[in-house]
C-alpha positions as CSV (number, residue, x, y, z in Angstrom):
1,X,45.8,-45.4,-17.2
2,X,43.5,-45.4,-14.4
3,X,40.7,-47.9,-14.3
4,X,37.8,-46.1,-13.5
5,X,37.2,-42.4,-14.2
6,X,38.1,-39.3,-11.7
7,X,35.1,-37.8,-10.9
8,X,35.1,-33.9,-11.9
9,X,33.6,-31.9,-9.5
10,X,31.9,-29.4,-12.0
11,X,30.0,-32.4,-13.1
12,X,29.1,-33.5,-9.4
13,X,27.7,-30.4,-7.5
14,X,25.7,-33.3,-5.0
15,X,29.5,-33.9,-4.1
16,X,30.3,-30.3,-3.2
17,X,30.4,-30.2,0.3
18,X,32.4,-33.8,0.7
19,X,34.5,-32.2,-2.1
20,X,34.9,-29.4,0.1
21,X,35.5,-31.3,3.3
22,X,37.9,-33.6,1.4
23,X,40.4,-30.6,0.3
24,X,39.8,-29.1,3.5
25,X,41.6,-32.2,5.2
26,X,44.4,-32.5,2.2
27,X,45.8,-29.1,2.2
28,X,43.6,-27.9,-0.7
29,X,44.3,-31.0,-2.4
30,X,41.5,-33.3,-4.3
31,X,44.2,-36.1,-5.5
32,X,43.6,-38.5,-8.1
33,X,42.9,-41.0,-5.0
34,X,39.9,-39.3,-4.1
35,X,38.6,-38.4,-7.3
36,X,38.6,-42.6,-8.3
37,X,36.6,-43.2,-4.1
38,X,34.2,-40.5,-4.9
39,X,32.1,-42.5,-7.0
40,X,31.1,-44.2,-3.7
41,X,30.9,-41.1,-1.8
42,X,30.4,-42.7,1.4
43,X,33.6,-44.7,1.3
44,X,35.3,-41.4,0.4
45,X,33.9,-40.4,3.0
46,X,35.3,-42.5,5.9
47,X,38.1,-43.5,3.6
48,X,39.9,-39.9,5.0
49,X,39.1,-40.0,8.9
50,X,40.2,-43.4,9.1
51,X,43.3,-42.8,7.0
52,X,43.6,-39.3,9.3
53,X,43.2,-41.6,12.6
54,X,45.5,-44.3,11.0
55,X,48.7,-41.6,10.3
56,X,48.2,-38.9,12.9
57,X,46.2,-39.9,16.0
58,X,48.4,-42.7,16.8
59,X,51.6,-42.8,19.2
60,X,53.7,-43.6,16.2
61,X,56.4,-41.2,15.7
62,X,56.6,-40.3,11.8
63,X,59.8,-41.9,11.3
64,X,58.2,-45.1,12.0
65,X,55.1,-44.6,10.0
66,X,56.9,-43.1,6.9
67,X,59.2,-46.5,6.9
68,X,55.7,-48.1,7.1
69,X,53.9,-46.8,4.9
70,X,56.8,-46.9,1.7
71,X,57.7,-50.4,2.5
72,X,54.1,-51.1,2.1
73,X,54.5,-49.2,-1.3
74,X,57.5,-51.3,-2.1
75,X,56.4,-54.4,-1.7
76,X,53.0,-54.0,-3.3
77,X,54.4,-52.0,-6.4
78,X,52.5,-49.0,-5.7
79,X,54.9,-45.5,-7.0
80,X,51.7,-43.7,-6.5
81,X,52.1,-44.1,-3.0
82,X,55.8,-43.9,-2.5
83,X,56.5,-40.7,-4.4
84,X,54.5,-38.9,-2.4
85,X,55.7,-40.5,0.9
86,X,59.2,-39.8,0.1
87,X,58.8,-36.1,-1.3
88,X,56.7,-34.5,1.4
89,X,56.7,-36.7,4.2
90,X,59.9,-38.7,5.0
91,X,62.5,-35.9,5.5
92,X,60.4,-34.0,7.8
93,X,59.9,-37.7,9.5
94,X,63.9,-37.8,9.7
95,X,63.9,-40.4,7.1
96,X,67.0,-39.7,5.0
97,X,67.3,-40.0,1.2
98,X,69.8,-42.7,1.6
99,X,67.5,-44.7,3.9
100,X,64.8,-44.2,1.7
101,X,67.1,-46.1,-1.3
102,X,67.6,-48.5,0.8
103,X,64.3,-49.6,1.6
104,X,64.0,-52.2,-1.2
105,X,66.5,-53.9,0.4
106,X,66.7,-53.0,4.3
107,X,67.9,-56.0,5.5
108,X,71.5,-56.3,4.1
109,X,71.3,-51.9,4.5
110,X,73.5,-51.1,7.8
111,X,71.4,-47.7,7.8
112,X,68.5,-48.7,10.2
113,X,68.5,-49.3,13.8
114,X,67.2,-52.4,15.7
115,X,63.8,-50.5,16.0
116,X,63.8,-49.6,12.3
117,X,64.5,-53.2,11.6
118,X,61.9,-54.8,13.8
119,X,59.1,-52.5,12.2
120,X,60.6,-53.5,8.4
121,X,60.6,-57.0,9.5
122,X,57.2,-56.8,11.0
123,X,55.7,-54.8,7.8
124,X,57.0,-57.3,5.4
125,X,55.6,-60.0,7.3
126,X,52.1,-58.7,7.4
127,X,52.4,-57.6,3.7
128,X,54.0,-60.8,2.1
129,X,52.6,-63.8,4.7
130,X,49.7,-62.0,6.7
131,X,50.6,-64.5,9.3
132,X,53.3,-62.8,11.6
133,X,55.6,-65.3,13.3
134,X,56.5,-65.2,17.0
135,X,60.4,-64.1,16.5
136,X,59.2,-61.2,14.4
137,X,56.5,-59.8,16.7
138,X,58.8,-60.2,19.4
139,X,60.8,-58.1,18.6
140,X,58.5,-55.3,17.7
141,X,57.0,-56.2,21.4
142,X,60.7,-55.2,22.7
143,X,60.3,-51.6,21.4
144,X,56.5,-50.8,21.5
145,X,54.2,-51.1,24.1
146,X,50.5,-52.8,23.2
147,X,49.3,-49.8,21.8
148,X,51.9,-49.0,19.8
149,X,51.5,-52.5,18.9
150,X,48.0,-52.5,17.9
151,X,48.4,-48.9,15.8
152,X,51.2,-50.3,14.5
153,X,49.5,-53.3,12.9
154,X,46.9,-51.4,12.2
155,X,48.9,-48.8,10.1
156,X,50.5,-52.1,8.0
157,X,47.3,-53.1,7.3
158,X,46.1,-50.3,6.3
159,X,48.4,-48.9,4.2
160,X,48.1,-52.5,2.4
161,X,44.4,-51.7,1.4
162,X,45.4,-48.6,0.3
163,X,48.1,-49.3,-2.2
164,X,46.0,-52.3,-3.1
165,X,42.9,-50.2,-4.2
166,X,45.3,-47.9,-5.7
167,X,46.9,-50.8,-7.8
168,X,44.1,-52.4,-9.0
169,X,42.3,-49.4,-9.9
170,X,45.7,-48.1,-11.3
171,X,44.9,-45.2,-10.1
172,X,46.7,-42.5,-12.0
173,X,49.6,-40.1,-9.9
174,X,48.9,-36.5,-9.6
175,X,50.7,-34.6,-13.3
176,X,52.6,-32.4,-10.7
């Protein structure tokens, strides 16, 4: 059970037009998410931009950033986050469901390519050390130039504080 409440936006017309903005930007979509950052309404407010820059105005192709982003969710327990990845995002990515099952344990997997593994090995290193150690980012560096580099940090990162809020406000998944 979530942690704080989901705001209601019949009780909150001074939210309307973030409300508004909010779906606008999630396909129609208020989730559970937003409801919990809306009681700071101008964190909700950058919170989507930001996470908008972060996923789509990047040079990232999706496959890499949909490996991201549910490793981040594996590694920091957060379902909330992975579900969603892996129902709507990953196969368009080009992400397979068999990849996908073998995320928890990439490393002994034979599924992922040199690129896929540098990016796993480069995620979990951010996630479970911070501190990223030269053989790891050296072999991102042999696959993305500096500013795939930086978005590609960035993006770990990211997605950390995001399934970290989500955790430890337990924020409740969508009911369907």
């Amino acid at each position: 059970m979530s942690r704080v409440s989901h705001i209601q936006e019949s009780e909150h017309p001074e939210l309307a037009e973030l409300i508004d903005r909010i779906r606008g930007g999630r396909g129609g979509r208020l989730l559970n998410f937003y409801r919990a950052l809306l009681h700071s309404p101008q964190l909700a407010a950058t919170w989507m931009p930001f996470n908008d820059a972060v996923r789509r105005e990047t040079l990232l192709d999706g496959r890499v950033r949909e490996l991201t982003i549910m490793r981040v969710a594996i590694l920091n327990g957060v379902d909330y986050v992975l579900n969603i990845h892996r129902a709507r995002y990953a196969g368009p990515a080009g992400v397979t469901p068999d990849e996908c099952d073998a995320l928890t344990d990439w490393a002994r997997s034979t599924l992922f390519s040199a690129r896929d593994r540098a990016v796993l090995a480069y995620t979990d290193a951010m996630t479970r050390e911070v501190e990223v150690n030269d053989a790891v980012f050296e072999a991102v560096r042999e696959h993305f130039n500096e500013r795939e580099t930086v978005e590609l940090t960035v993006l770990v990162g990211a997605y950390n504080l995001h399934t970290r809020v989500l955790s430890a406000l337990r924020i409740d998944p969508e009911s369907a």
